[in-house]
KOLVEXTOR-467486 format. One record per atom (N, C-alpha, C, O): residue in three letters; x, y, z. Coordinates in steps of 0.001 Angstrom, whole numbers, plus 500000, padded with zeros to 6 digits. Each point is the difference from the previous one (the first is absolute). Last residue first. Example, Ala and Ser with C-alpha at 12.3 -4.5 7.8 and 13.67 -1.06 7.14 Angstrom:
KOLVEXTOR-467486
SER512850497750507080;SER500820501190500060;SER499230501090500730;SER500509501108500169;ALA499781493172499761;ALA499110501190500000;ALA500900501200500000;ALA501036499981500665;
***
This chain:
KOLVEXTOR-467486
UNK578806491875232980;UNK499652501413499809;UNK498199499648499856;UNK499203500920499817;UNK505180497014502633;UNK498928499613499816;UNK499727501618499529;UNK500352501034500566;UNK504821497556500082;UNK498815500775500518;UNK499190499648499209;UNK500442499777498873;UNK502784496422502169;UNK499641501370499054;UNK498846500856500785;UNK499172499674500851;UNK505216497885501217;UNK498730499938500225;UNK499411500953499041;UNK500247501204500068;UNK504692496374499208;UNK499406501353500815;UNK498566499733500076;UNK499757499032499278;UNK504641497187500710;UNK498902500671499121;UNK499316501248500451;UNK500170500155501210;UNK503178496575501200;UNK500418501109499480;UNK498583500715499265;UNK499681501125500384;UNK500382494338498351;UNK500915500407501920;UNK499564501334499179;UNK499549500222498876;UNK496618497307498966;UNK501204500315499747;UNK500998500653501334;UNK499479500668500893;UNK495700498449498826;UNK500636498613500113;UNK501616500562499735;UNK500834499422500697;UNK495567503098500963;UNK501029499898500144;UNK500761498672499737;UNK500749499368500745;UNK494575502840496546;UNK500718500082501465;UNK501355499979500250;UNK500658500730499258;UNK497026500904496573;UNK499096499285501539;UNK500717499550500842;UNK499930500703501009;UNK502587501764495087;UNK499282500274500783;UNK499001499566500937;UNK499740500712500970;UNK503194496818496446;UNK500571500788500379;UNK499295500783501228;UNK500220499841501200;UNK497054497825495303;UNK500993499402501073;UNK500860500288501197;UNK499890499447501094;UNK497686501407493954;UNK499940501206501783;UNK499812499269501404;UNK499399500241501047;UNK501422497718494282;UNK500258501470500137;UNK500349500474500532;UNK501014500692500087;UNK496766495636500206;UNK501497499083500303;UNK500049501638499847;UNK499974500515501118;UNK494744499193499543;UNK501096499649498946;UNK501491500682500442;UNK500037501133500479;UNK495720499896501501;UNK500351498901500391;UNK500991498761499313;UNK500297498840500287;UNK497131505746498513;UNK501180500014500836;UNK500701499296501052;UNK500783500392500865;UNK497244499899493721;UNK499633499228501574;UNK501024500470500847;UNK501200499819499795;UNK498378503578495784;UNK500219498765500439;UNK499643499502501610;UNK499865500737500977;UNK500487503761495712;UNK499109499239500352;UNK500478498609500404;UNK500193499555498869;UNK501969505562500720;UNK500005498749499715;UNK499371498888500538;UNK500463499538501042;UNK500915506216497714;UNK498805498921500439;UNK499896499025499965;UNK499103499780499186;UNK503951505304501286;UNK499828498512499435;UNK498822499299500660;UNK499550500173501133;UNK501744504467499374;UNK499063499822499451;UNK500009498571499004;UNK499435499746498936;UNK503829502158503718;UNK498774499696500957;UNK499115499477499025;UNK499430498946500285;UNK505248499962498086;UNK499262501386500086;UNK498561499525500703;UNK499414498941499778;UNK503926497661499823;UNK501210500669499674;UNK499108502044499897;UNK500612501066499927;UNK499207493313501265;UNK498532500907500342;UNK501413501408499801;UNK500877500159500849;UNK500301496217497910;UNK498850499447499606;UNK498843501158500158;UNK498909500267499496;UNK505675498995501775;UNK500435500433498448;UNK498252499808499256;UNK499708499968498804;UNK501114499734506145;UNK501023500936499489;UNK499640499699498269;UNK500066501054499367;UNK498686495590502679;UNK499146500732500564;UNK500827500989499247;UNK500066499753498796;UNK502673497191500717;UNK498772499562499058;UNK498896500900500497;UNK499116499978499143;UNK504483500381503245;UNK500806500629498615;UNK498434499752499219;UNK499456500873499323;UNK500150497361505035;UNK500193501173500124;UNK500379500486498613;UNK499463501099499864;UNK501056494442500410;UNK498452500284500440;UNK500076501929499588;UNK499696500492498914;UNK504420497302501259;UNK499266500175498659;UNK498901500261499990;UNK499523500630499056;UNK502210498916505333;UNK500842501391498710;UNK499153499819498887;UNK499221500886499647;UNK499876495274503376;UNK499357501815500143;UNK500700501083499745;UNK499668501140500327;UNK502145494802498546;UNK498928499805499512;UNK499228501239500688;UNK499440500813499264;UNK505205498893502070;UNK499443500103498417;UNK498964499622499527;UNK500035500051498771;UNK500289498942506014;UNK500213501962499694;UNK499782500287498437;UNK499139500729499508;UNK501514494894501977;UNK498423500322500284;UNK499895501794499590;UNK499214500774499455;UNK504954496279499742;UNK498773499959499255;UNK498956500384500287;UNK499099499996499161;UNK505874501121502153;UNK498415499826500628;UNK499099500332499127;UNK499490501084499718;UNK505145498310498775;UNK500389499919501621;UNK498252499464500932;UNK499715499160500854;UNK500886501455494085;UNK500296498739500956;UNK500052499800501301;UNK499795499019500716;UNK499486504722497334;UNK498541499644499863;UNK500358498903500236;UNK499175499353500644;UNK504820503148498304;UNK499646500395501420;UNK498369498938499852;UNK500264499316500989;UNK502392499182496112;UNK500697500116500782;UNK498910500794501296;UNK499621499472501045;UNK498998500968494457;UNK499918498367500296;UNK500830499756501856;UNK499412499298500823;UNK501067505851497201;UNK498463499364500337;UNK499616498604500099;UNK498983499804500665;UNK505134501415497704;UNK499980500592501324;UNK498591500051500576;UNK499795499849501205;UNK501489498331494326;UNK500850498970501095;UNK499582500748501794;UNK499983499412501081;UNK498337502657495062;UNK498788498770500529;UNK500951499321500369;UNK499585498924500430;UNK502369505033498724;UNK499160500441500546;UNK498866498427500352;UNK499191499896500922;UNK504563500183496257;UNK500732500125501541;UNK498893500064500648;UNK500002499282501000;UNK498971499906494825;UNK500091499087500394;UNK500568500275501264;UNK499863499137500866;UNK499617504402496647;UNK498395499321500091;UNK500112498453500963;UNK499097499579500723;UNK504617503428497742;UNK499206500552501021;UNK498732498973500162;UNK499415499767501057;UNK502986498756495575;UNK501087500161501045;UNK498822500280501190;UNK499476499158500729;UNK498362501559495246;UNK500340498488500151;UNK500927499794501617;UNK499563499320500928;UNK500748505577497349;UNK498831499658500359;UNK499489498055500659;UNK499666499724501153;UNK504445501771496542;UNK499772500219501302;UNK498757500470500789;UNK499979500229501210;UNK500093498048494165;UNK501108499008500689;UNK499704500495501576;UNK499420499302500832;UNK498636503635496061;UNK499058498168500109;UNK501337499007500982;UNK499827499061500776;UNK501899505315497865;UNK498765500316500694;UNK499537498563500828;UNK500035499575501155;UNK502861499888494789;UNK500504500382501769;UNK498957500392500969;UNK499873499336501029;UNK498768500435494588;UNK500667498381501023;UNK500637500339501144;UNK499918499611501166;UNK498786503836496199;UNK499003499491500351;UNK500198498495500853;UNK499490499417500956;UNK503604503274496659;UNK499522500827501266;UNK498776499197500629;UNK499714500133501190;UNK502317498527494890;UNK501048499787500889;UNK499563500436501478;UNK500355499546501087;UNK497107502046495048;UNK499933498209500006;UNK500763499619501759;UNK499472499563501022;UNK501016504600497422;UNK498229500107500521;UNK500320498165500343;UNK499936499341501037;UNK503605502101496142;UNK500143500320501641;UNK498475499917500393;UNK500162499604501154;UNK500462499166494275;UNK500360499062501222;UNK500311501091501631;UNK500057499600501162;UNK497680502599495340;UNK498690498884500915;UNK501403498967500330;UNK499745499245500938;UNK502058504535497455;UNK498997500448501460;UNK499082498608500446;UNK499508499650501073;UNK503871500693495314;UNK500613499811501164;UNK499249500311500997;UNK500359499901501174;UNK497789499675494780;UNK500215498767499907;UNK500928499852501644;UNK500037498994500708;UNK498120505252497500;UNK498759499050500569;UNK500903498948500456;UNK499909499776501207;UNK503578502737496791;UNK499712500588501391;UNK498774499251500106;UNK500261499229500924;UNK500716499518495165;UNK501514499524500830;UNK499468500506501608;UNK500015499264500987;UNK497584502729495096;UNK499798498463500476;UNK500628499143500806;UNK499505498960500435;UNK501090505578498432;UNK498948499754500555;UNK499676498866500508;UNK499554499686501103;UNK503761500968495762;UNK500486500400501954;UNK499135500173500847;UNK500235500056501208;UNK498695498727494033;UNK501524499010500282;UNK499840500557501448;UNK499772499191500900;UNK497936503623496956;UNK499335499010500302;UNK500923498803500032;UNK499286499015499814;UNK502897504776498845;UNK499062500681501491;UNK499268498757500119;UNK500110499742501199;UNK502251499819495145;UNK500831499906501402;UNK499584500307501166;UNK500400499723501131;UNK497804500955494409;UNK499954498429500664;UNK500704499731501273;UNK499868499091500820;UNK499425505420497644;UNK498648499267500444;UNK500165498875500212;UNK499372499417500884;UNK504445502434497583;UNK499258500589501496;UNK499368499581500511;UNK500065499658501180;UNK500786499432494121;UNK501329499596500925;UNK499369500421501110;UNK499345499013500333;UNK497781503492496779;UNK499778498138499865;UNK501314498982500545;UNK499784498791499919;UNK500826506025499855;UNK498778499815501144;UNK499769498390499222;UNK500403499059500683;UNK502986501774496548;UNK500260500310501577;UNK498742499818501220;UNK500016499260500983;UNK499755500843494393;UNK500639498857500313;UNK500455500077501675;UNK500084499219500948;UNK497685504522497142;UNK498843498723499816;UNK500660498788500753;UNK499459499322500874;UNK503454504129498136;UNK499283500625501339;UNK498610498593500294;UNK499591499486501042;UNK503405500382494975;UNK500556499903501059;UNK499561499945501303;UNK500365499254500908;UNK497352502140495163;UNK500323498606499696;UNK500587498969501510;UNK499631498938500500;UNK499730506209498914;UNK498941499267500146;UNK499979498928500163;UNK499328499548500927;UNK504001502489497220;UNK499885500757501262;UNK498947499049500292;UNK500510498940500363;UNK500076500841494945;UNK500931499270501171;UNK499821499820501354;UNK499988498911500573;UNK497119503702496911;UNK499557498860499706;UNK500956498687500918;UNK499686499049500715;UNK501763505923498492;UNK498819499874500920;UNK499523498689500294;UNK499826499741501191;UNK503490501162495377;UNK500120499832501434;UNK499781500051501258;UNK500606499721501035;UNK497384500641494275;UNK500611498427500150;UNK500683499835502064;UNK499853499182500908;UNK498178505084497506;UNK498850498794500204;UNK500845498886499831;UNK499634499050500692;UNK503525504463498351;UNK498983499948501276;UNK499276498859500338;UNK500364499151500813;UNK501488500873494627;UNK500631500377501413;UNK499534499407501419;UNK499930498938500619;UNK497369503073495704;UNK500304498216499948;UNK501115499674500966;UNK499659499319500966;UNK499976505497498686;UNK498857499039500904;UNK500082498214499900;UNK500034499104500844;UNK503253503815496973;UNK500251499993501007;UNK498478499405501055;UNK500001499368501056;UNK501013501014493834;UNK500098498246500572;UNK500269500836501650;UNK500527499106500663;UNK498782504802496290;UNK499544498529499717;UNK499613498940500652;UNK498860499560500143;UNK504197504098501042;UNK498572499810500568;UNK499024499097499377;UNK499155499368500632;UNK506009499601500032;UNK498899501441499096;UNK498857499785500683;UNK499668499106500779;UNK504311499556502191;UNK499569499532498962;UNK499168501093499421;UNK499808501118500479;UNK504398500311502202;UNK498678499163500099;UNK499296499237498947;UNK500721499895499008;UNK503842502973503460;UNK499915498934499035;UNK498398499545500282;UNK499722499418501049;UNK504602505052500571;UNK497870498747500165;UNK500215499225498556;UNK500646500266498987;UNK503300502299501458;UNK498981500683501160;UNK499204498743500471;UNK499810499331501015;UNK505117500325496032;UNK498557499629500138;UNK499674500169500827;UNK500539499401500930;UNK504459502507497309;UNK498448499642501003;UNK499107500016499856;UNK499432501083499859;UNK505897500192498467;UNK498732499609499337;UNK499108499423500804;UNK500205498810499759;UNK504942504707500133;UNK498751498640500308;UNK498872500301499406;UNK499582501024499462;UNK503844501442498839;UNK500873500107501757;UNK499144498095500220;UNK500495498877500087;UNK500310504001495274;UNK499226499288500380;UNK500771499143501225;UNK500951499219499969;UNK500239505232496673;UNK500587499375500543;UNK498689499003501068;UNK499445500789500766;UNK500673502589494510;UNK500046500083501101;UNK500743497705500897;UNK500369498935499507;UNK498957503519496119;UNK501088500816500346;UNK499462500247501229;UNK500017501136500473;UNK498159496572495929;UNK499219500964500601;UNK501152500715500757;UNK499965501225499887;UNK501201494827498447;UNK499800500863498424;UNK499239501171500571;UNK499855500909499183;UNK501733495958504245;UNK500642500743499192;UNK499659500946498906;UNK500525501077499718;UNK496574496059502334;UNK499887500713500611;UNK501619501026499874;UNK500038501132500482;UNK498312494298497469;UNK499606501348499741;UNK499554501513500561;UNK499195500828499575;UNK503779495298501828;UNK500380500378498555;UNK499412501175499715;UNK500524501094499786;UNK498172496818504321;UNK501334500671500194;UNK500622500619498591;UNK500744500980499968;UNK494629496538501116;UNK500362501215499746;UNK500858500528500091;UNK499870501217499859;UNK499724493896500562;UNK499753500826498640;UNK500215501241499897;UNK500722500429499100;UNK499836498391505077;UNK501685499586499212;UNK499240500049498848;UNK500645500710499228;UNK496177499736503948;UNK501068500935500469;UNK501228499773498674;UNK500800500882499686;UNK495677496070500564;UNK499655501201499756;UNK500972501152499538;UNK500163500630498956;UNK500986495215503773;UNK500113499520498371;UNK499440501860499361;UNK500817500715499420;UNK498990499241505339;UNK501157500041499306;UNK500247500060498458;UNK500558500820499271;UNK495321498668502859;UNK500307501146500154;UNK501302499979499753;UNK500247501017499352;UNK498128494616500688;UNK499204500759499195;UNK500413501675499802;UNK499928500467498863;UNK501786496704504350;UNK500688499552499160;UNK499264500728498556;UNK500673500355499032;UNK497384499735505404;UNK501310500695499507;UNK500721499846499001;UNK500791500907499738;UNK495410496747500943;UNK499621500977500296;UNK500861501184499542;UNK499787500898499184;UNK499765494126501323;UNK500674500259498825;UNK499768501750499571;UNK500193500463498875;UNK497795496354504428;UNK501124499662499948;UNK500689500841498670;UNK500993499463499509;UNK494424502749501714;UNK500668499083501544;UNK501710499349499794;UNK500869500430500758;UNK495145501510495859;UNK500179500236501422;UNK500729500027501077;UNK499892500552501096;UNK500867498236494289;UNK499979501003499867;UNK499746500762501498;UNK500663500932500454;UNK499149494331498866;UNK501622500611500078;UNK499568501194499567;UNK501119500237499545;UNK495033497658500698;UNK500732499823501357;UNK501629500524499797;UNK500713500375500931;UNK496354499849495012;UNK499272501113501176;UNK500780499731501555;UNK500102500887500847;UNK502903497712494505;UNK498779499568501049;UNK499606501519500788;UNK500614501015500329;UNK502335499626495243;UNK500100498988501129;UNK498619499891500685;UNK499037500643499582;UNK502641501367496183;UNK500748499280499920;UNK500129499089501325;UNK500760499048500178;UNK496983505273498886;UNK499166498857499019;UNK501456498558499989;UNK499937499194499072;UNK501234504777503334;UNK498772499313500887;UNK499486498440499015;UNK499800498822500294;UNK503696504472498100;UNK500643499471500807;UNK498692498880500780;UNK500217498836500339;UNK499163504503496407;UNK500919498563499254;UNK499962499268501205;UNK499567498850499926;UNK498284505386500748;UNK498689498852499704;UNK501441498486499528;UNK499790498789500063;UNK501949504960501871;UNK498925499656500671;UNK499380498468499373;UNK499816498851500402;UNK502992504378496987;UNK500716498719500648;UNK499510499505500995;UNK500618499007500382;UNK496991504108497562;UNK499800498790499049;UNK500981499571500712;UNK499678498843500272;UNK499488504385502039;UNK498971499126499976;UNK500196498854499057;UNK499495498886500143;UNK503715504608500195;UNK499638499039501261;UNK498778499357499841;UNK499989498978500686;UNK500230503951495703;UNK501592499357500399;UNK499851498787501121;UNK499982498790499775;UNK497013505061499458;UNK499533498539499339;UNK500955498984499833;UNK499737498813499809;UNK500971505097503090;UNK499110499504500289;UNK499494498868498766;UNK499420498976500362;UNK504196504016498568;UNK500436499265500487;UNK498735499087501066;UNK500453498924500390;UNK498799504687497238;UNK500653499544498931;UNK500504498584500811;UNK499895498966499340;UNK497724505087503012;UNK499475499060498719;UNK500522498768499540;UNK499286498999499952;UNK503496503238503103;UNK499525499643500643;UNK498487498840499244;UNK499692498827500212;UNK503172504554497965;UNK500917498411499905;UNK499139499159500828;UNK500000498794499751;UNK498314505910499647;UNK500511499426498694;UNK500477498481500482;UNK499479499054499410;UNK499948504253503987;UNK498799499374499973;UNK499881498790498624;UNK499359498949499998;UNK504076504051501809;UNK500043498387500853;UNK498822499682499645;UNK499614498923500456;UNK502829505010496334;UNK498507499869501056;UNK500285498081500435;UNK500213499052499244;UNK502885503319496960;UNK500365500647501817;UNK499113499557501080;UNK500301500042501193;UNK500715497205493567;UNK499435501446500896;UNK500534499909501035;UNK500712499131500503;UNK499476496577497818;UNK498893499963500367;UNK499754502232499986;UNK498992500551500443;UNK504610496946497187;UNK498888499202500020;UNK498695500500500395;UNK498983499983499306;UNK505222502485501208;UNK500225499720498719;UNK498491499238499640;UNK499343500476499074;UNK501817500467504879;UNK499775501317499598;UNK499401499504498458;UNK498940500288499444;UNK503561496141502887;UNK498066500299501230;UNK499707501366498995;UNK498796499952499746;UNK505629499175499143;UNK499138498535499777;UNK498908500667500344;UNK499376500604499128;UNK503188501938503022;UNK500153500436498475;UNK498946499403498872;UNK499269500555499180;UNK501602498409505987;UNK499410501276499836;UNK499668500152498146;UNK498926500299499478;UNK502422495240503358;UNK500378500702499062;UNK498705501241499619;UNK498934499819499412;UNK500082497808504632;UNK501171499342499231;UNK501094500583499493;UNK501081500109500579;UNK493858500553502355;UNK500823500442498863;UNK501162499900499954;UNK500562500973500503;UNK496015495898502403;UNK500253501096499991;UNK500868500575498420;UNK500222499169499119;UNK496003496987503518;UNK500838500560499379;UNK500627501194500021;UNK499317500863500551;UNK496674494770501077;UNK501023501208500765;UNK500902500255499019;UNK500471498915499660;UNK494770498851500292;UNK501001499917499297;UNK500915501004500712;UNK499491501090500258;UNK496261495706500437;UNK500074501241499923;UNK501480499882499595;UNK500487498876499874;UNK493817498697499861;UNK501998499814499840;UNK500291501537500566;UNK499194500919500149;UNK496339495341499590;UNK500578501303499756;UNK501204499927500632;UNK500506499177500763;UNK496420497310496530;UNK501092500122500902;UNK500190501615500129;UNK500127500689498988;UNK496329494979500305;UNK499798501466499115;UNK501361500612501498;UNK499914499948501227;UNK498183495008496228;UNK500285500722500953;UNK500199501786499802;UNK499902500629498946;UNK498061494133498821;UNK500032501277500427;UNK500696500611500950;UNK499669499533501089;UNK500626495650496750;UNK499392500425500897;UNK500540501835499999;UNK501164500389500103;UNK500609495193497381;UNK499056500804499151;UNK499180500851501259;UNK498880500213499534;UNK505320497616500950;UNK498491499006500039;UNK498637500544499634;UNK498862499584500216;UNK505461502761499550;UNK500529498980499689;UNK498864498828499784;UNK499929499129499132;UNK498624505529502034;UNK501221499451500501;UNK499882499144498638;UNK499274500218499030;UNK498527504622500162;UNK500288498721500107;UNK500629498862500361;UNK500667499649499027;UNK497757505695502520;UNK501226499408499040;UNK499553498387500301;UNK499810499517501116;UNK497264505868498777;UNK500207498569500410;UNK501351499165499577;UNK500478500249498893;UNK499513504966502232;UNK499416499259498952;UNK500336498989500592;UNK500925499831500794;UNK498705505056501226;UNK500324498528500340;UNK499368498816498730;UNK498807499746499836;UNK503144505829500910;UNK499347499023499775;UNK500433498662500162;UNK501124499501499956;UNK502193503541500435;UNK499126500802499443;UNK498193499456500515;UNK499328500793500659;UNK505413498252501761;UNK499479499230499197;UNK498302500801499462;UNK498943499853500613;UNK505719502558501604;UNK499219499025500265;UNK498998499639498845;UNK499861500804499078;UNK504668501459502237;UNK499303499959498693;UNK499105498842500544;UNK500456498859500079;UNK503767504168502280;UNK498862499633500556;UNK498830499452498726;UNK499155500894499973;UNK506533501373501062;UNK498403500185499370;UNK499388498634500083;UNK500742499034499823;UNK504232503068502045;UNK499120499356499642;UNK498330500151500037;UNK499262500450500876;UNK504517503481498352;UNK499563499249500751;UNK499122498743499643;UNK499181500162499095;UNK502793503651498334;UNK500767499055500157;UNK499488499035500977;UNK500494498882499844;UNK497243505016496946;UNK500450499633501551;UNK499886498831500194;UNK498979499313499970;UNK502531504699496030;UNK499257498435500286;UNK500077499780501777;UNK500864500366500797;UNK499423504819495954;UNK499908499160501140;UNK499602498501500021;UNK498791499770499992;UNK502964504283496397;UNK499302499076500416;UNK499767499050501271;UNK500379498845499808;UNK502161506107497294;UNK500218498921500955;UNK498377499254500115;UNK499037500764499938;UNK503546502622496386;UNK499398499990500609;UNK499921498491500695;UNK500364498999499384;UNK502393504474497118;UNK499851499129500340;UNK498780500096500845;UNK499440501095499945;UNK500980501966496770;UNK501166499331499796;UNK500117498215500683;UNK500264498978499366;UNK496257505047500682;UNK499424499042499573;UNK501348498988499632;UNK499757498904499494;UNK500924502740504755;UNK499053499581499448;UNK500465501456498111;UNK500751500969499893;UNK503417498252503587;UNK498666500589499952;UNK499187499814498668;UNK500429500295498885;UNK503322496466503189;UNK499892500879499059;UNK498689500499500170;UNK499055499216500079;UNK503081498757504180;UNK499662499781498987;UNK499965501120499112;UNK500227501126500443;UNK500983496295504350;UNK500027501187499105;UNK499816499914498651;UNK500704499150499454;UNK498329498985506421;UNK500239499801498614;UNK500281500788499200;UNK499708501095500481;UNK500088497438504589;UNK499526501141499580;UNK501124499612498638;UNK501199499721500014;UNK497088496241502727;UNK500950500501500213;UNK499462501254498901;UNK499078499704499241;UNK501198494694500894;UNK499647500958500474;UNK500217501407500236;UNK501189500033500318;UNK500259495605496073;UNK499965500822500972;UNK499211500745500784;UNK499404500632499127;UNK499846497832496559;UNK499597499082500744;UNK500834499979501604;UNK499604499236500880;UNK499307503243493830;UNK500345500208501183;UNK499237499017501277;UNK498822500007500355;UNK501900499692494189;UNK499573500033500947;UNK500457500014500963;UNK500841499129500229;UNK498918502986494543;UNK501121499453501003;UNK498781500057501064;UNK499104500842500050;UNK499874500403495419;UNK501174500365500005;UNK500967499346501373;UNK501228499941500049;UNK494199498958496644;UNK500578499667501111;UNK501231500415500007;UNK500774499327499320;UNK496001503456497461;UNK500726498438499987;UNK500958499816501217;UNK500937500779500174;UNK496333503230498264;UNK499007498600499651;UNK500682498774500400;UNK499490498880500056;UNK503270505604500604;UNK499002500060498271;UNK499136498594500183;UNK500011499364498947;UNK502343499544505020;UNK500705501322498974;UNK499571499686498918;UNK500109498954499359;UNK498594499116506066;UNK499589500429498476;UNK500583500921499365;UNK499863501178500332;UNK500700495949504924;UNK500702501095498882;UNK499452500053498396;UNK500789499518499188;UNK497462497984506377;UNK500317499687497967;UNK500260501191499438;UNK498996500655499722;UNK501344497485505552;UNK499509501137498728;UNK500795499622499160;UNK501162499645499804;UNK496848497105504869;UNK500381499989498560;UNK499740501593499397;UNK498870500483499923;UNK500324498434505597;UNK499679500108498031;UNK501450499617499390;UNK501147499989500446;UNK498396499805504792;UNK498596499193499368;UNK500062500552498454;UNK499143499493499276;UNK504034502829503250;UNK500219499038500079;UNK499206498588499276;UNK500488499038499408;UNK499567506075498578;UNK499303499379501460;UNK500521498530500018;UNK499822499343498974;UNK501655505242498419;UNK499674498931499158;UNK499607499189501843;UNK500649500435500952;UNK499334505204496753;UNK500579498664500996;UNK499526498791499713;UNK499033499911499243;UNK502362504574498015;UNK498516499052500155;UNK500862499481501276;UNK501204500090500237;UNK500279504128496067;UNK500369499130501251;UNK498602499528500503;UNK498967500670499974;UNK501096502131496100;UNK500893499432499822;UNK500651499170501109;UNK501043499396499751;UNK495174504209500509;UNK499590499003498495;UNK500981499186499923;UNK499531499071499341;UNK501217503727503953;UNK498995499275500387;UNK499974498955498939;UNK500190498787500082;UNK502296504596498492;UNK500752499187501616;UNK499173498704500477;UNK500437498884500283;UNK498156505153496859;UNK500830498990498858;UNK500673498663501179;UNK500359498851499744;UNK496979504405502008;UNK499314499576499310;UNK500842498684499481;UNK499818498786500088;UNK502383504350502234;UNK499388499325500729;UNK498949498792499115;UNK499980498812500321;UNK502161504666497479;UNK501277498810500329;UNK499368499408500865;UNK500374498828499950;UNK496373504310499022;UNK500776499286498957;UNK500725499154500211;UNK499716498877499583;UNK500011504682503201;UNK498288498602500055;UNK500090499461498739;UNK499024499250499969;UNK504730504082501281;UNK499430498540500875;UNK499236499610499747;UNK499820498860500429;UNK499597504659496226;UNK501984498807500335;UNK499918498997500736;UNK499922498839499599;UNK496944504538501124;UNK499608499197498987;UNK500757499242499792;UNK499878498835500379;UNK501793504043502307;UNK499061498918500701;UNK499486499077498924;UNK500091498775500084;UNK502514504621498176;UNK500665499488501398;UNK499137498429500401;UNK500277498801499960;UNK497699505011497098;UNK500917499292499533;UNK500854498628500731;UNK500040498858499542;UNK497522504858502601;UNK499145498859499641;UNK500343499049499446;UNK499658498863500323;UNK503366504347501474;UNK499960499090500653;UNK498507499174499138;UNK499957498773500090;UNK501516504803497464;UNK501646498865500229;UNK499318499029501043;UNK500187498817499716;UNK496715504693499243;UNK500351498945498880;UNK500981498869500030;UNK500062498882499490;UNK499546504813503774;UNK498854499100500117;UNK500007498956498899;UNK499823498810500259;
***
């Protein structure tokens, strides 16, 4: 019983000692080899590793993948025309030199990440205070994130990492001057919209006036014609009434007789006093007229 506890204890020992002395190292890391305190070797292969059992040596993990450092805070930056702006940024990097990065910043991505956030901002602030709010927006945009990009290439050695790109998120003004802002381009907005309905309005009374001016000459135009073939009609009609009343003047004088009764006694309840021995009622006493009818006596 002694020989096999012995035995086993044996294995769990060399197992022990086995464990403590082989690591794997992950495509995505960086291991850092430590002997007595001091960088003994980095493993930058992938792959089941071997090492001196702890406190002799011991391993560190960096992960090699690109990292992500966005803009802590937003401080105002001064252009060129003295105007506010407030830029957030972001920064893509990764680890370089494992040894460099150990040596500077430690083992924690949180260390360089400090250290290197006031970094970008001051080549932030060189690069802006040197141009316009319109070339920071618009023409000179990229050229801003490059220039950036190539200050930090130096000091991004001494960190023992490696700087992929540099990108401006948003660009706004501070809040300061962002209402003055506003209300100026509210005031614009307005300016325009004023200038505009006052363009409209004159143009709407320009086409108003054009359309009265084309309705009374057509009314005009309409009216002569009317008067013309009316004139026309009026005269076919007394060439055709001179013509037939020529034929027999006696008949056209007891037509008109008849039209002058007709337009005289036009409701029973007419009353007209006169001699009835007057030229009037001519017509009616007797037969001087051919043709004439006999009135009925009422």
């Amino acid at each position: 019983m002694n020989r096999i506890a012995t035995a086993v204890a044996g294995v769990l020992i060399v197992l022990m000692l086995a464990s403590s002395m082989l690591f794997i190292v992950d495509q995505r890391q960086f291991a850092v080899i430590y002997a007595l305190g001091e960088i003994k070797e980095v493993v930058t292969e992938p792959g089941l590793k071997v090492k001196l059992p702890p406190p002799l040596q011991n391993v560190v993990m960096l992960d090699r993948r690109v990292q992500t450092l966005d803009s802590p805070e937003s401080r105002p930056i001064f252009t060129a025309e003295k105007k506010s702006l407030v830029i957030d940024w972001l920064v893509k990097w990764r680890v370089a030199d494992p040894r460099q990065f150990i040596r500077n910043n430690g083992a924690d991505m949180r260390n360089v990440e400090n250290r290197l956030s006031p970094v970008v901002q001051a080549a932030f602030n060189e690069e802006v205070t040197k141009r316009t709010v319109l070339a920071v927006l618009a023409t000179e945009r990229e050229k801003v994130m490059n220039d950036v990009r190539k200050r930090l290439e130096d000091e991004a050695k001494q960190f023992g990492i490696e700087i992929l790109d540099v990108r401006i998120k948003r660009v706004d003004f501070a809040v300061n001057i962002t209402d003055s802002v506003y209300r100026r381009m509210e005031s614009e907005r307005k300016r325009v919209a004023n200038e505009l309905r006052s363009t409209g309005g004159a143009d709407g009374e320009k086409i108003r006036a054009d359309a009265d001016r084309q309705r009374e000459v057509i009314v005009a135009e309409a009216y002569r014609d009317a008067q013309k073939i009316k004139g026309e009609g009026d005269a076919k009609a007394s060439a055709l009434y001179a013509e037939a009343f020529g034929r027999d003047p006696q008949f056209a004088q007891f037509y008109r007789s008849l039209e002058a009764y007709r337009t005289s006694f036009r409701s029973k309840t007419d009353v007209m006093v006169v001699d009835p021995s007057s030229d009037f009622f001519k017509a009616m006493r007797g037969s001087g007229a051919v043709g004439a009818p006999v009135p009925a006596k009422k």
